[in-house]
Z-matrix of the N, CA and C atoms (Angstrom, degrees):
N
C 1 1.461
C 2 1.536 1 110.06
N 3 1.294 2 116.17 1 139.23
C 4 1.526 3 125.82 2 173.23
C 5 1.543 4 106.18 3 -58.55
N 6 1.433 5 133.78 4 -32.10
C 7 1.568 6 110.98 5 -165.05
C 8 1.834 7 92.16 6 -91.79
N 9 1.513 8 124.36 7 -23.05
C 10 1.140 9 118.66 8 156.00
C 11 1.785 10 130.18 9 -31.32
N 12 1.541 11 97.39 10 -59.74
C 13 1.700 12 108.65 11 159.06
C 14 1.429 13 106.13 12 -30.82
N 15 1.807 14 97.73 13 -74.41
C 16 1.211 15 90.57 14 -167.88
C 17 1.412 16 165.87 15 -14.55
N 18 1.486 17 85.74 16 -62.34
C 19 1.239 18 124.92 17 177.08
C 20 1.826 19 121.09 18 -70.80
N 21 1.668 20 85.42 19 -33.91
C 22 1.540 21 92.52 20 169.58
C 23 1.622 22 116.66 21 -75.36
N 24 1.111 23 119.09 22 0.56
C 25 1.263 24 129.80 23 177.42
C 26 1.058 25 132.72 24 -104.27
N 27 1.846 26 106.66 25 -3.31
C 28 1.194 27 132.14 26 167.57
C 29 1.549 28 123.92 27 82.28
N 30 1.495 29 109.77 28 38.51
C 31 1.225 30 115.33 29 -143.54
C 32 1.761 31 79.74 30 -142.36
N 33 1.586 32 100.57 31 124.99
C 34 1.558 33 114.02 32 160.21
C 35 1.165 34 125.68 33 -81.42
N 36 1.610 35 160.56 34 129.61
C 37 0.995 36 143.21 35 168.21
C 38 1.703 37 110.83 36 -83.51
N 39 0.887 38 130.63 37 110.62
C 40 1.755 39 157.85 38 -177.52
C 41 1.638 40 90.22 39 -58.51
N 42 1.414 41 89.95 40 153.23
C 43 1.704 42 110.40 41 161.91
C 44 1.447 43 83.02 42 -63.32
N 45 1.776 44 106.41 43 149.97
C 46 1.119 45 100.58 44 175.88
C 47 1.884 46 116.07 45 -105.28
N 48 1.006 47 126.66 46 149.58
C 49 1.596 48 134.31 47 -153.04
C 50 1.610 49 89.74 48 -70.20
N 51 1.932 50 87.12 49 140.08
C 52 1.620 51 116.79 50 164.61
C 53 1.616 52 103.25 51 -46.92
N 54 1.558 53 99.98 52 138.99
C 55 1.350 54 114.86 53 156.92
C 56 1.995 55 123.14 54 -49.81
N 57 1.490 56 117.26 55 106.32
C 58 1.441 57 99.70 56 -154.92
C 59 1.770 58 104.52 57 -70.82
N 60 1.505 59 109.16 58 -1.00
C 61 0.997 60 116.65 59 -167.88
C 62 1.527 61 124.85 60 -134.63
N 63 1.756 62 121.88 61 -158.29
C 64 1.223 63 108.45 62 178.56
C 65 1.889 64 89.77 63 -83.26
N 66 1.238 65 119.06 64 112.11
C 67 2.103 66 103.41 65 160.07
C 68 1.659 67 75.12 66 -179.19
N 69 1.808 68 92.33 67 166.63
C 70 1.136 69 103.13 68 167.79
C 71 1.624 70 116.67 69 -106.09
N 72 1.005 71 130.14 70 150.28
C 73 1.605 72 127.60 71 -168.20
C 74 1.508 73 123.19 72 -56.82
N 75 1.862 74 112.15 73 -40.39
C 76 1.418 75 92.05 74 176.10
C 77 1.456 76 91.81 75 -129.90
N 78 1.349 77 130.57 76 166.05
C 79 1.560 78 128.71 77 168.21
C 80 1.535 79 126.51 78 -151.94
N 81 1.323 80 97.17 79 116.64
C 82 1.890 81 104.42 80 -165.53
C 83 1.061 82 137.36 81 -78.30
N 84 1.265 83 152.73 82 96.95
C 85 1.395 84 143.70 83 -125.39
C 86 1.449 85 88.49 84 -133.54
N 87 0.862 86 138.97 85 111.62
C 88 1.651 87 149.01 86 166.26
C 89 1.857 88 91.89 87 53.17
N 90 1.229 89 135.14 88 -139.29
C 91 1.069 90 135.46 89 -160.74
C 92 1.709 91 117.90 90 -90.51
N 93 1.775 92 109.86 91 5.46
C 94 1.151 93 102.89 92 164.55
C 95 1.623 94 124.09 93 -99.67
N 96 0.945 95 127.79 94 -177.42
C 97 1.883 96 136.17 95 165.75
C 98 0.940 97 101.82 96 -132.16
N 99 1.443 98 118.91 97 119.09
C 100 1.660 99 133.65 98 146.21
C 101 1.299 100 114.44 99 -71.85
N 102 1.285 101 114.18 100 123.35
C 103 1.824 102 106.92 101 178.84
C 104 1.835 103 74.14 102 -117.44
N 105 1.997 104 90.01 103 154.29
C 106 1.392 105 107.18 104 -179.55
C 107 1.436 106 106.33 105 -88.34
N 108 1.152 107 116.75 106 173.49
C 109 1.419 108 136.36 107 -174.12
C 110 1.787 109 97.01 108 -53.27
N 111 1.639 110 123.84 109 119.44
C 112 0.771 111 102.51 110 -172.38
C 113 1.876 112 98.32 111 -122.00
N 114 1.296 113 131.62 112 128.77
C 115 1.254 114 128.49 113 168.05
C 116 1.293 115 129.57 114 -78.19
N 117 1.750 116 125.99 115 174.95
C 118 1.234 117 119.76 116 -177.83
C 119 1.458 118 125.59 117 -78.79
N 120 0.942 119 129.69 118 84.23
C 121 1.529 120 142.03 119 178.59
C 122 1.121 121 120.55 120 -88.35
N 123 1.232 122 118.78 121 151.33
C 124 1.533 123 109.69 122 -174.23
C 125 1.669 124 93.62 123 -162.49
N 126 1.467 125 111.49 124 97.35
C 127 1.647 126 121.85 125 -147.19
C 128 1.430 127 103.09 126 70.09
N 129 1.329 128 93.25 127 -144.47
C 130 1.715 129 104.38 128 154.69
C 131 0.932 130 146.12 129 -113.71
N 132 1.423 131 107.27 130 33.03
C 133 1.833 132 120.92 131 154.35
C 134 1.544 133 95.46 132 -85.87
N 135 1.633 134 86.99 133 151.74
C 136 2.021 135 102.00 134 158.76
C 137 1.869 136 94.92 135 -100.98
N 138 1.516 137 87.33 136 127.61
C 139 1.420 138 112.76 137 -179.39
C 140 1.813 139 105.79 138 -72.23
N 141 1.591 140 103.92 139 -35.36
C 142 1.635 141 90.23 140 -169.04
C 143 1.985 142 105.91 141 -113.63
N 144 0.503 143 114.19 142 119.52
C 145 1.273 144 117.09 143 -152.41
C 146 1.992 145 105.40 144 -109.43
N 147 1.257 146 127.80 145 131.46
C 148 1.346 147 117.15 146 160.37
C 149 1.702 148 103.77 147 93.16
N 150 1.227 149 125.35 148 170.12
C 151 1.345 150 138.03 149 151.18
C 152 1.676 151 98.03 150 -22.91
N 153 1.493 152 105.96 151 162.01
C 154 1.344 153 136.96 152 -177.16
C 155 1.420 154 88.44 153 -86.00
N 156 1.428 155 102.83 154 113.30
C 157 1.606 156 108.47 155 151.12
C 158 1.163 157 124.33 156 -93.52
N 159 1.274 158 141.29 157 -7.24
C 160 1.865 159 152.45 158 152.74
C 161 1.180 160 120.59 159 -132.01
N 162 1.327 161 130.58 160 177.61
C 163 1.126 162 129.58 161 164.25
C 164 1.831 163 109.83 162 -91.72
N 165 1.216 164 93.82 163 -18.82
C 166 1.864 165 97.35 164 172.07
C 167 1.384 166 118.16 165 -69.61
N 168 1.253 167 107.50 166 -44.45
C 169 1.479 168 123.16 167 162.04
C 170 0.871 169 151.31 168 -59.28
N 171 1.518 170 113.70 169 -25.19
C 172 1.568 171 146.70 170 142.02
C 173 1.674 172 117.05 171 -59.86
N 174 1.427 173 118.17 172 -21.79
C 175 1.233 174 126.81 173 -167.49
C 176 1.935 175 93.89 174 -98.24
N 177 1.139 176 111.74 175 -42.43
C 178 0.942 177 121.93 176 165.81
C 179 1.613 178 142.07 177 -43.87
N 180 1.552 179 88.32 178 -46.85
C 181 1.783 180 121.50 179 168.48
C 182 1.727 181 90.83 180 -64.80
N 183 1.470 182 96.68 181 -78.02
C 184 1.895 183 99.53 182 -167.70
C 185 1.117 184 107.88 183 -15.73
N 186 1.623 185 109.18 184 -62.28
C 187 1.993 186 118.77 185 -177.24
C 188 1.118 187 108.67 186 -2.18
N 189 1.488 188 87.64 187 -97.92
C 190 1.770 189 148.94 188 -153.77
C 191 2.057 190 91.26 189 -46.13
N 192 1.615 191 109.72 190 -46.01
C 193 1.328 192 112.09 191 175.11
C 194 1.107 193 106.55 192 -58.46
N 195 1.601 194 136.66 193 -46.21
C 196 1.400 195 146.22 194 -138.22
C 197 1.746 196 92.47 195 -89.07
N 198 1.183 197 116.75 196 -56.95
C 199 1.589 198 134.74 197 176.44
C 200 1.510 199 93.46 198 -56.92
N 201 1.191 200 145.63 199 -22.89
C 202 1.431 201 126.51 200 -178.49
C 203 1.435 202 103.75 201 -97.64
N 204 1.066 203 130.05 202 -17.23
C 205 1.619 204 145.44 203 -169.43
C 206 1.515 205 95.28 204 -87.36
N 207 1.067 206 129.33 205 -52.73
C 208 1.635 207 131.91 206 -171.80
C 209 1.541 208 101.58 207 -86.23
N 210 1.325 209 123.64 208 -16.98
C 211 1.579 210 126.20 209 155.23
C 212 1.521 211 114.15 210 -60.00
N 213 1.427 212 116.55 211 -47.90
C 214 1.359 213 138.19 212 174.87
C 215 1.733 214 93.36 213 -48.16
N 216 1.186 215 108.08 214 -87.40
C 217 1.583 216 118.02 215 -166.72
C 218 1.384 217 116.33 216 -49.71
N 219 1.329 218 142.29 217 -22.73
C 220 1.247 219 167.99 218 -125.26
C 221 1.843 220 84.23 219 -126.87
N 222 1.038 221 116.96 220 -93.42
C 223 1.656 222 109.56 221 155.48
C 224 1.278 223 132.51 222 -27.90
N 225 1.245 224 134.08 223 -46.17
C 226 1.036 225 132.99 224 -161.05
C 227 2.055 226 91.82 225 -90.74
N 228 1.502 227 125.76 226 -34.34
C 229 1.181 228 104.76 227 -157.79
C 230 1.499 229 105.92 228 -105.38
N 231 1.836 230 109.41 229 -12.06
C 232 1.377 231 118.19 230 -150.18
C 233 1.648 232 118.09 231 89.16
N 234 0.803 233 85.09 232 -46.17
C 235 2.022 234 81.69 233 179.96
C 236 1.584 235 104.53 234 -168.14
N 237 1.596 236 100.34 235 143.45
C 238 1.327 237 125.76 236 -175.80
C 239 1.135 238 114.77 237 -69.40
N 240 1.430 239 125.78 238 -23.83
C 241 1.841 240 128.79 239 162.34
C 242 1.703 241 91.49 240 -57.38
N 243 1.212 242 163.37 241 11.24
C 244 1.387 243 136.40 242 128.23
C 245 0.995 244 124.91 243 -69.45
N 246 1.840 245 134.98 244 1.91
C 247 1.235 246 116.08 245 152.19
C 248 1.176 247 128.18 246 -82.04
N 249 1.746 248 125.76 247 132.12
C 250 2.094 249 120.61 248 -176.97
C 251 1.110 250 90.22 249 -77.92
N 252 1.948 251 125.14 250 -35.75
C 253 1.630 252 110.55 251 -143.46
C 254 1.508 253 103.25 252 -153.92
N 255 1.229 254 119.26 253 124.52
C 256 1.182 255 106.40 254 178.69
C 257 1.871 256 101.89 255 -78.01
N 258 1.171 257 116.89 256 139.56
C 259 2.166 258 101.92 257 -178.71
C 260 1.515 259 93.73 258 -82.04
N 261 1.502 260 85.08 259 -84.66
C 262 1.537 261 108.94 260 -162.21
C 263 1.564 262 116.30 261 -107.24
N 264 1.609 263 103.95 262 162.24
C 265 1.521 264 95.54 263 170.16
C 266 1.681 265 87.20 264 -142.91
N 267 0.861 266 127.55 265 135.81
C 268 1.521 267 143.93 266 148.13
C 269 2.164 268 106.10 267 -74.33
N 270 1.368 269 103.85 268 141.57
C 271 1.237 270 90.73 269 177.09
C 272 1.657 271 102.71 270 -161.48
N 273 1.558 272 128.98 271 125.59
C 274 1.495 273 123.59 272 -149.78
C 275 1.368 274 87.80 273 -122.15
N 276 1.299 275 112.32 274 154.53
C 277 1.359 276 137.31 275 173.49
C 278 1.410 277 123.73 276 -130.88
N 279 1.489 278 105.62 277 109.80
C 280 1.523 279 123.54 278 -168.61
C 281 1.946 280 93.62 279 -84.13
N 282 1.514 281 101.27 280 113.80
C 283 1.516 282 108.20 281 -158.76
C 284 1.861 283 110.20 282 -150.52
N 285 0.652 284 101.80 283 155.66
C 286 1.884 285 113.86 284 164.00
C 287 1.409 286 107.62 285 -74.07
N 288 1.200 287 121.30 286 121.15
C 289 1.374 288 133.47 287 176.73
C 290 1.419 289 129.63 288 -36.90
N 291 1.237 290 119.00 289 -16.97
C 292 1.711 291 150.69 290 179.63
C 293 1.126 292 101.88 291 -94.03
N 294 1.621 293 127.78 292 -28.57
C 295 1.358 294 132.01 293 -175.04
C 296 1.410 295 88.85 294 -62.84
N 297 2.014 296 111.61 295 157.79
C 298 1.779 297 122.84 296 -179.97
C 299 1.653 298 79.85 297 -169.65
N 300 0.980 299 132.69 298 85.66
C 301 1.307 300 133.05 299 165.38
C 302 1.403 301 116.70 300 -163.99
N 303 1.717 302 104.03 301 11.68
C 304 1.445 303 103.66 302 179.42
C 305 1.540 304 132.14 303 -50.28
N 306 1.383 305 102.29 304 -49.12
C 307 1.780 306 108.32 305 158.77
C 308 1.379 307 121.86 306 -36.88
N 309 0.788 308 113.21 307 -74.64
C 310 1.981 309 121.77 308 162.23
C 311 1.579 310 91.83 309 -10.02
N 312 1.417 311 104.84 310 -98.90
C 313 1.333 312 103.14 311 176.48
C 314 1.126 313 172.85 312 -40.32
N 315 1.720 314 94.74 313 -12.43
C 316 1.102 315 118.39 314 179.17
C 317 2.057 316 99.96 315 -104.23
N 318 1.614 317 127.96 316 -7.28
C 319 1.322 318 133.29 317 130.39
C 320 1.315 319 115.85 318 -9.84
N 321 1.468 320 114.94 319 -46.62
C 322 1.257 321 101.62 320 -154.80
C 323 1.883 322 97.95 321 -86.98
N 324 1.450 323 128.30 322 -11.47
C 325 0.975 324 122.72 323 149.84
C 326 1.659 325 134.85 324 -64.85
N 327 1.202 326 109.80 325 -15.82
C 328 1.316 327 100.80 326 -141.54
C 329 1.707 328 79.22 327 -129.35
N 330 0.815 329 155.81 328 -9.63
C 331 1.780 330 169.06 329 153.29
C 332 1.852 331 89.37 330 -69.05
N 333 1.113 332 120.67 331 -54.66
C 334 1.757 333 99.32 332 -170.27
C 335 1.076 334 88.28 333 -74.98
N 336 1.573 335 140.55 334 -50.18
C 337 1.755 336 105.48 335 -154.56
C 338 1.468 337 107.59 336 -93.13
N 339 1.223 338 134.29 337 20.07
C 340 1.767 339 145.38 338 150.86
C 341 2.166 340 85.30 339 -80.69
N 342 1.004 341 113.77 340 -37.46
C 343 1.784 342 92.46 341 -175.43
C 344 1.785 343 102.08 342 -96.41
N 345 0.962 344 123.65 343 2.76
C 346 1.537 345 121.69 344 175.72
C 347 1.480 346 94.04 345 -100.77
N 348 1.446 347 150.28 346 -58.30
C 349 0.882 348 153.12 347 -107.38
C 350 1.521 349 100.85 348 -145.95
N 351 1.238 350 130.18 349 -41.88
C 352 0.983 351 138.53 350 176.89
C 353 1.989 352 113.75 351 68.68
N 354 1.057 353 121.05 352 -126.95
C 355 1.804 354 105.82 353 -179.47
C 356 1.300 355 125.04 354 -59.96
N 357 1.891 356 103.05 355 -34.05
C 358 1.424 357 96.84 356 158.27
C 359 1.850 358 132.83 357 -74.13
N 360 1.333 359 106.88 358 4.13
C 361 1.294 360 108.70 359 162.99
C 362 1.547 361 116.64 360 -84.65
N 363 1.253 362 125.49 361 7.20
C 364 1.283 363 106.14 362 168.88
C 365 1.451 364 114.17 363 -109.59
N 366 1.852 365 96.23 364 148.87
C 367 1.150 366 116.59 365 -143.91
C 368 1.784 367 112.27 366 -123.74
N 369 1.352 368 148.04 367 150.85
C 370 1.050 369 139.14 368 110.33
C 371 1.790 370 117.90 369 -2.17
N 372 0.650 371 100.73 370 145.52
C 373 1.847 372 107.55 371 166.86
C 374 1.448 373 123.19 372 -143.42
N 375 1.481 374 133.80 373 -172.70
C 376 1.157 375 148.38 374 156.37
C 377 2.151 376 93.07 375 -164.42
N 378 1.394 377 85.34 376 147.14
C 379 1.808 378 101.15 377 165.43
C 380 1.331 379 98.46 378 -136.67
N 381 1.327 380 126.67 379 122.39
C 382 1.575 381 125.96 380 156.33
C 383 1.819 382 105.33 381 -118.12
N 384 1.261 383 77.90 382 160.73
C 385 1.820 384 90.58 383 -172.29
C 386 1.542 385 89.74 384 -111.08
N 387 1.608 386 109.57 385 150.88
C 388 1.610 387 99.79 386 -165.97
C 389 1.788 388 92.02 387 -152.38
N 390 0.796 389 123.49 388 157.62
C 391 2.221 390 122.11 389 174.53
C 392 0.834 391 89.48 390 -95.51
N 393 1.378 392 166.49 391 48.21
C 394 1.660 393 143.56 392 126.23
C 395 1.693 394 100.10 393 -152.27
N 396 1.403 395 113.26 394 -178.02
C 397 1.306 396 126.77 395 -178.90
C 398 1.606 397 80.87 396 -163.64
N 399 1.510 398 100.57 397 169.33
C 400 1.284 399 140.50 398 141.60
C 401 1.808 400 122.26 399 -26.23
N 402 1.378 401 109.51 400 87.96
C 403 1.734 402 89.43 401 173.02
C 404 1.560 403 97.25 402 89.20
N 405 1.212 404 129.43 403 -28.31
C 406 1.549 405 124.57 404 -177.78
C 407 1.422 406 106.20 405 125.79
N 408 1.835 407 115.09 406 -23.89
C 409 1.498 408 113.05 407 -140.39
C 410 1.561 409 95.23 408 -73.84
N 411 1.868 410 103.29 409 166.61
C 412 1.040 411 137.98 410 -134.89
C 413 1.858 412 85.00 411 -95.67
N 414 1.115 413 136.35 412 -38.85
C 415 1.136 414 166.28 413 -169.72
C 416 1.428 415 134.52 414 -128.27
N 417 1.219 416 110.50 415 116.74
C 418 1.523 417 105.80 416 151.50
C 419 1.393 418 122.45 417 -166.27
N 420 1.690 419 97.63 418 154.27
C 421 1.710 420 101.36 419 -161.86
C 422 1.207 421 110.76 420 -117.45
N 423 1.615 422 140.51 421 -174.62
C 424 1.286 423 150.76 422 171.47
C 425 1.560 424 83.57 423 -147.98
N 426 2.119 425 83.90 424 157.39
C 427 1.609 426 110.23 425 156.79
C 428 1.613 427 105.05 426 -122.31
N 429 1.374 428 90.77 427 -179.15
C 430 1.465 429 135.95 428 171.24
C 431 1.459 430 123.02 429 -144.64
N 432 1.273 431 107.06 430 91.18
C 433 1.285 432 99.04 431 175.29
C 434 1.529 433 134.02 432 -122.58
N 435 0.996 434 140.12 433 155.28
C 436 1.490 435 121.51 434 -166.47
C 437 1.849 436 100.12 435 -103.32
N 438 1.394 437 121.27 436 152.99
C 439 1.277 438 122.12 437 -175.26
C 440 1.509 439 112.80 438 -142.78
């Protein structure tokens, strides 16, 4: 079982965070799930807050988003053995314009669910670097996943 992984990885799955807005968190369209842009929360504070201050830290943020997104889906389906494939991940970086290390950072999404998921964790991607986010946070990602 995938929350089995999980757990061996030392990783809690969280209530997963209020919609900050008008949308609903994940949405199934024939055999895929869109989960929405999900940030670093931890309750309901955002843990990473502002521009990227490292690239460790940014890898860090990605996580914490990625772990709230599979909280999302985990809820929404009952259990994470309904994903075959992870597709895509979109993943934005709240950054200084000089910043070019978004990929790096957005690793830190896309390295846990290749270690949660293993072949079906690999994914399509995008990283954009962007001057604001949501709430301030430092990070935030979306999926695509097929089920």
């Amino acid at each position: 079982m995938i929350e089995d992984k999980i757990v061996s990885l030392g990783i809690s799955l969280p209530v997963p965070p209020e919609p900050a807005g008008s949308y609903v968190p994940v949405v199934l369209s024939n055999n895929l799930a869109f989960v929405a842009g999900q940030i670093p929360t931890e309750g309901k504070q955002v843990k990473f807050r502002g521009k990227i201050g490292s690239i460790a830290m940014g890898q860090e943020a990605a996580r914490l988003c990625t772990i709230n997104a599979l909280a999302q889906l985990k809820l929404h389906f009952g259990s994470l053995d309904r994903v075959k494939q992870v597709v895509k991940v979109t993943g934005f970086v709240n950054c200084d314009p000089s910043f070019t290390d978004h990929p790096k950072v957005i690793n830190g999404a896309s390295d846990l669910l290749v270690d949660i998921f293993g072949e079906k964790g690999k994914h399509a991607r995008v990283a954009v670097g962007v001057n604001s986010l949501p709430l301030d946070s430092t990070v935030e990602i979306e999926f695509i996943v097929e089920v």
